[in-house]
C-alpha positions in Angstrom: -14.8 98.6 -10.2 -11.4 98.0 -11.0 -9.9 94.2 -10.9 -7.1 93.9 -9.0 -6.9 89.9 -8.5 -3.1 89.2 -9.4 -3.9 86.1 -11.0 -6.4 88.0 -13.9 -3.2 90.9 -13.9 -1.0 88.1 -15.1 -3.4 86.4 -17.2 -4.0 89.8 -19.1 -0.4 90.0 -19.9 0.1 86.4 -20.9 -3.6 86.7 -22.9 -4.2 83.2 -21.4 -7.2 84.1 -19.6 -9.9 81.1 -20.6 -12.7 83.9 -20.9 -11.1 86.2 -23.2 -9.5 83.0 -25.2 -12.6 81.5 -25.7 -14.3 81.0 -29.0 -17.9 81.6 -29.2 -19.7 78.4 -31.5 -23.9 79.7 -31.1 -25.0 83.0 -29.7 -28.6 83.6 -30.7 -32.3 84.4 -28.8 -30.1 84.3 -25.4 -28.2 81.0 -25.7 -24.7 81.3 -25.9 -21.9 78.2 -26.1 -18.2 79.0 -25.9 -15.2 76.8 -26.7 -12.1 76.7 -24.7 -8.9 75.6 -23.9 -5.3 75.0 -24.4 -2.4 73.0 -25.3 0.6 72.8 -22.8 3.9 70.7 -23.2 6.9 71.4 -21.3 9.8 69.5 -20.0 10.9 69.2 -15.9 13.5 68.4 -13.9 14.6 68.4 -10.1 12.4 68.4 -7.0 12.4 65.7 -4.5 14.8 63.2 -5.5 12.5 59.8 -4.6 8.9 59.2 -4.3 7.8 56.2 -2.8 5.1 54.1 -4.2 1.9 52.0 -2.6 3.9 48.8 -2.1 6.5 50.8 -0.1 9.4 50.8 -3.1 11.5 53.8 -3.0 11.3 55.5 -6.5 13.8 57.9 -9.1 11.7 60.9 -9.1 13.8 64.0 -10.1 15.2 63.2 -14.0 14.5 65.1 -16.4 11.1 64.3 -18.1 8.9 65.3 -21.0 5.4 66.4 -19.4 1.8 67.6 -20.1 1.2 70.9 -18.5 -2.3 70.9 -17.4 -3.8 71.1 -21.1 -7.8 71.2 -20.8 -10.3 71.2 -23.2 -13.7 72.7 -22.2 -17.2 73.8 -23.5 -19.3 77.0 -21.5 -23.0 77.4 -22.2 -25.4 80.1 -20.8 -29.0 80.7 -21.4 -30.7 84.2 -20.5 -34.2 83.3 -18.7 -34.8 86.4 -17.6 -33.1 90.3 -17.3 -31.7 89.5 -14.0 -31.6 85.2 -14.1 -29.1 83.6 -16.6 -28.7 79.3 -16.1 -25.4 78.0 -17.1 -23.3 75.2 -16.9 -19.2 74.2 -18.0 -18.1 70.8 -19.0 -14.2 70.5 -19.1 -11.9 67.6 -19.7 -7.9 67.1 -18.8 -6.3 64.9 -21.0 -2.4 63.9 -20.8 -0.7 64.9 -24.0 2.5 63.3 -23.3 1.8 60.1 -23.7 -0.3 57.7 -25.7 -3.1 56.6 -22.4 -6.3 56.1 -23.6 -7.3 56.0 -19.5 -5.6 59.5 -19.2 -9.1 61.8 -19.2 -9.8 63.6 -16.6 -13.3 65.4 -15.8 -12.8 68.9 -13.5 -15.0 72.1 -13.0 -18.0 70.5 -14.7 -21.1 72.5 -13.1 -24.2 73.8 -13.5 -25.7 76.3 -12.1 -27.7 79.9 -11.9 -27.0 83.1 -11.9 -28.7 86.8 -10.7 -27.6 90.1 -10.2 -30.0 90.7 -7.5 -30.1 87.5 -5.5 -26.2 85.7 -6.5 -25.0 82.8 -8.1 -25.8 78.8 -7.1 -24.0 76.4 -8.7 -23.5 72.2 -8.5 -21.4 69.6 -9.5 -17.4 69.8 -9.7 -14.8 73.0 -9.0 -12.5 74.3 -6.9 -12.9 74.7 -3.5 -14.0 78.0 -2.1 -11.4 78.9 0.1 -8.6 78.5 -3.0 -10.8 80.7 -5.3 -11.3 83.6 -1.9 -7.7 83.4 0.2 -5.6 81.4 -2.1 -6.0 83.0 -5.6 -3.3 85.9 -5.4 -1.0 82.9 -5.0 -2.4 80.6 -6.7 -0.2 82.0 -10.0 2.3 79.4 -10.9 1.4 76.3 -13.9 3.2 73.6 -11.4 4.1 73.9 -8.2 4.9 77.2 -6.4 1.7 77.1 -4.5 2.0 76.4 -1.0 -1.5 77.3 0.6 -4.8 74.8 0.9 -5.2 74.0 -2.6 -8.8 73.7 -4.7 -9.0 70.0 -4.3 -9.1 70.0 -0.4 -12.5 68.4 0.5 -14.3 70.0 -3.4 -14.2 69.1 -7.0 -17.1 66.3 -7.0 -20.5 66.1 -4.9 -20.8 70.0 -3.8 -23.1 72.6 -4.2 -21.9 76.4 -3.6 -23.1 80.0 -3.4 -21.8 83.3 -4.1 -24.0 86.0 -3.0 -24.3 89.5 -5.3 -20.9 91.8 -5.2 -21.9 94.7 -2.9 -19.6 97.7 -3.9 -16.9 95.2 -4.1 -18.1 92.8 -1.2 -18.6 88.9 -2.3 -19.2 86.2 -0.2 -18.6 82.6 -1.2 -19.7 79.6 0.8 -19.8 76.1 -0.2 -20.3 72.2 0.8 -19.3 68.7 -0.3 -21.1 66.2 0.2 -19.2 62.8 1.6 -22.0 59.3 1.4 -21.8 56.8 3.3 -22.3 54.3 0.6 -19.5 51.8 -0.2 -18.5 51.6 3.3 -18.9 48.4 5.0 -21.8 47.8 6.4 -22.3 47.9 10.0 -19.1 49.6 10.7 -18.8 52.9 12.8 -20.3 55.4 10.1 -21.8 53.6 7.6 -24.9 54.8 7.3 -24.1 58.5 7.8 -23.4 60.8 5.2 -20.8 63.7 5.7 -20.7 67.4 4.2 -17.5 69.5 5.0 -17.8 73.1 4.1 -15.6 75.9 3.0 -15.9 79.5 1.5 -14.6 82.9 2.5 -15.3 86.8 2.2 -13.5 89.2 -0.3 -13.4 93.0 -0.4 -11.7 94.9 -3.6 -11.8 98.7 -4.0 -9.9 100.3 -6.5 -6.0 98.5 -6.0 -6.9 96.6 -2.8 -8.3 92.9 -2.4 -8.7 91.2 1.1 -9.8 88.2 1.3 -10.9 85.9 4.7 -11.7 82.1 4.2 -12.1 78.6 6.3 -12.4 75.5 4.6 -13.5 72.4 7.3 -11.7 69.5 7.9 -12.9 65.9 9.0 -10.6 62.6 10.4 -13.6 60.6 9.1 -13.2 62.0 5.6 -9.3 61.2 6.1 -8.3 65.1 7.3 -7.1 66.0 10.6 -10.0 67.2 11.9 -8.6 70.6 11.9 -10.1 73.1 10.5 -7.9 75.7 8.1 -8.3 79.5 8.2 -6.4 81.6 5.9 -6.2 85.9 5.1 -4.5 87.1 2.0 -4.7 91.2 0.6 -3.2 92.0 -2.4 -2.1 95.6 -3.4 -0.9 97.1 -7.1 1.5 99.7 -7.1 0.8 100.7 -10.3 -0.2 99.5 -13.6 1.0 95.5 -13.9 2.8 95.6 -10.7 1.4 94.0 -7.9 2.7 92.6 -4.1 0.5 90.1 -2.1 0.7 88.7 1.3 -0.8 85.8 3.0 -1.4 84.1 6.4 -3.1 80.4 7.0 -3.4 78.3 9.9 -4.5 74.6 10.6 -4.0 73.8 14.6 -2.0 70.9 15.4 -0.6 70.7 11.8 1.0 74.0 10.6 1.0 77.7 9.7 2.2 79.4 6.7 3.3 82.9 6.1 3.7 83.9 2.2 4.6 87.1 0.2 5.1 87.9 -3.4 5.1 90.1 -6.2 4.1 90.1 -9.7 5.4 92.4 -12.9 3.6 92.7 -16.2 5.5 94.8 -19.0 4.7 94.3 -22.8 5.0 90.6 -23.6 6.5 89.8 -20.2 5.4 88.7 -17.2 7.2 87.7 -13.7 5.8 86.1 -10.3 8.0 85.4 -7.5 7.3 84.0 -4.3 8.6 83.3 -0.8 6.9 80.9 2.1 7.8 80.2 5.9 6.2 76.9 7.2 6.1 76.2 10.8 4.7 72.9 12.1 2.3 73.1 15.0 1.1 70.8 17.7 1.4 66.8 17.0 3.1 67.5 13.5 5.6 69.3 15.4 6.7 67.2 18.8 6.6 64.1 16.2 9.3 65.9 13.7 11.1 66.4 17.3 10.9 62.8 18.2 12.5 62.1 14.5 14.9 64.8 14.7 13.5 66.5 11.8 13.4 70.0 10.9 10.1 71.6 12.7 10.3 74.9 9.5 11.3 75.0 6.0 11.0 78.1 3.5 9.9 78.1 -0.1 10.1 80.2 -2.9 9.1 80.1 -6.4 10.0 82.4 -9.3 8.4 82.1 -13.2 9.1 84.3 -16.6 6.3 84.3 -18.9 6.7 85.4 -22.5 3.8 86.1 -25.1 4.5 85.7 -28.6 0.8 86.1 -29.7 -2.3 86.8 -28.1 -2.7 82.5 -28.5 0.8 81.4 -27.9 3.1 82.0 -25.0 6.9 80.3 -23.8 7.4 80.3 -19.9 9.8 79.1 -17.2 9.5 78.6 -13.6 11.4 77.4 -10.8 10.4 75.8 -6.9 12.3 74.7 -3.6 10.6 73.9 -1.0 13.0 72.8 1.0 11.5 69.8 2.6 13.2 67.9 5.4 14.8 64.4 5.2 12.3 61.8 6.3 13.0 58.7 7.4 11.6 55.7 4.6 11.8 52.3 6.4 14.9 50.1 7.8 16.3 48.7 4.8 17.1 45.3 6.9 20.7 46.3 8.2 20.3 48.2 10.4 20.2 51.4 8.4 17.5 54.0 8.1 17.0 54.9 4.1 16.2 58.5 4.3 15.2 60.5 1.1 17.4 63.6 0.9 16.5 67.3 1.0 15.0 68.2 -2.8 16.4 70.4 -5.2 15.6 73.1 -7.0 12.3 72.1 -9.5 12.1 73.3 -12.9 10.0 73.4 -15.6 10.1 75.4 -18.9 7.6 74.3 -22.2 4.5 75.9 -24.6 1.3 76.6 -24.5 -1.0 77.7 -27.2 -4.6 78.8 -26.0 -7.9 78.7 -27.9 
């Protein structure tokens, strides 16, 4: 069946995809071990012009800055047990390249797992949410910011165990849980001897240049959401060879929906992504932006160029605004509300070499 994921279109043109970058160390008897990663510097600039930090002091957040652009470093082993049952597992590190920080390493989409043809794959340990990898992967596209959908942190990456049953003439389902202890909390107060598990996953169809895709991910106050749950749809459509359009919906009651569309060109060594978002807030998020007389909407849009100078080595650029509203800080003691001011335009441009 033919591929049509925009995200795998894009990494075919940059040759960044980790599968086809990776470098196989032992393949013998059915055991296989593959290295992978890459190295990504860049430099940024713009965005939201203050952050504020724990103790409540208002921040410089929009200079320009040397970065580390997600570089990862990861190792991929497989062992065939049987013709239709292969065991596997991935161990992959973050480290931050811009700076000299021992502290700076950072363990993500570490599993194990097993996989079969027949029966589907079951996997545990730490990755990406479900509902990111079914609704939100035609967006999910840009190196740094861009992305405007539930994300692949929201209530995964640590404690969870997930499933992903066999693809059926291009029908997957993915359903997952994470696992929330009640250890640590204080003992004898409300919920600390319970244990939590939120769950997420979705359903995607693809034939031929179609992908649909139908998700929920679960949301908890006790595990510091809203309670809410999210429910997202995305389909994704290519024209024709390396150009493809995409269009989303998600919804979380009481907190917002989110409309997005975009597009994505492949030619040669070049690539292109560009994106545009509507935000509405809903419910309590929205009468209490009306009781601070701020903005109830804001659009987004993101754009990137992507260059590959070898199969290992690309240059890219990409821009973001997501137009968020002034918010009101704290009273600075006269009087005066300190507001942070509408952001501007993000950018980042850098390197990356793959291996």
């Amino acid at each position: 069946m033919k591929k049509t994921l925009l995200a795998t279109a894009i990494a075919g043109a940059l040759g960044v995809s980790a599968a086809a970058q990776a470098a196989t160390v032992y393949d013998q008897d059915g055991t296989r071990l593959d290295l992978y990663g890459r190295i990504a510097l860049g430099i940024q600039g713009g965005g939201e012009e203050t952050t504020t930090d724990d103790e409540g002091v208002v921040r410089k957040a929009n200079g320009t800055e040397f970065v580390d652009v997600f570089s990862r470093f990861g190792l991929r082993g497989s062992q065939q047990i049987s013709s239709d049952l292969t065991a596997f597992g991935n161990f992959e590190l973050r480290p931050q390249l811009d700076e000299v920080n021992r502290n700076a390493q950072q363990v993500r989409n570490s599993f194990l797992g097993l996989r079969s043809a027949s029966l589907g794959t079951i996997q545990a340990g730490n990755f990406d949410s479900f509902y990111k990898d079914t609704v939100g992967a035609p967006f999910d596209i840009y190196l740094n910011k861009g992305y405007e959908f539930t994300g692949g942190s929201h209530r995964a990456r640590g404690d969870s165990v997930g499933y992903i049953s066999p693809n059926l003439e291009g029908f997957q389902v993915y359903l997952m849980g994470k696992h929330h202890t009640g250890n640590g909390n204080e003992a004898g107060s409300e919920g600390s001897n319970s244990s939590k598990i939120n769950t997420a996953g979705g359903a995607v169809y693809e034939v031929d240049a179609l992908r649909l895709a139908l998700g929920y991910a679960q949301d908890r106050e006790s595990v510091g959401g809203t309670g809410e749950n999210i429910y997202g749809g995305t389909a994704s459509f290519e024209f024709m060879p390396g150009f493809s359009g995409r269009i989303g919906y998600e919804y979380q009651a009481e907190v917002n929906d989110k409309i997005g569309v975009g597009m994505s060109y492949a030619i040669n060594e070049w690539a292109f992504n560009l994106d545009y978002y509507h935000i509405s807030l809903q419910g309590d998020a929205k009468d209490e932006a009306n009781a601070e007389d701020r903005d109830t909407s804001r659009d987004s849009w993101a754009a990137g160029a992507y260059y590959k100078i070898s199969s290992n080595f690309d240059v890219f650029a990409e821009v973001h605004e997501s137009d968020q509203q002034s918010i009101t800080l704290f009273d600075d003691g006269t009087g005066d509300d300190l507001r942070s001011t509408r952001d501007s335009v993000y950018w980042l441009t850098g390197v990356r070499y793959h291996f």
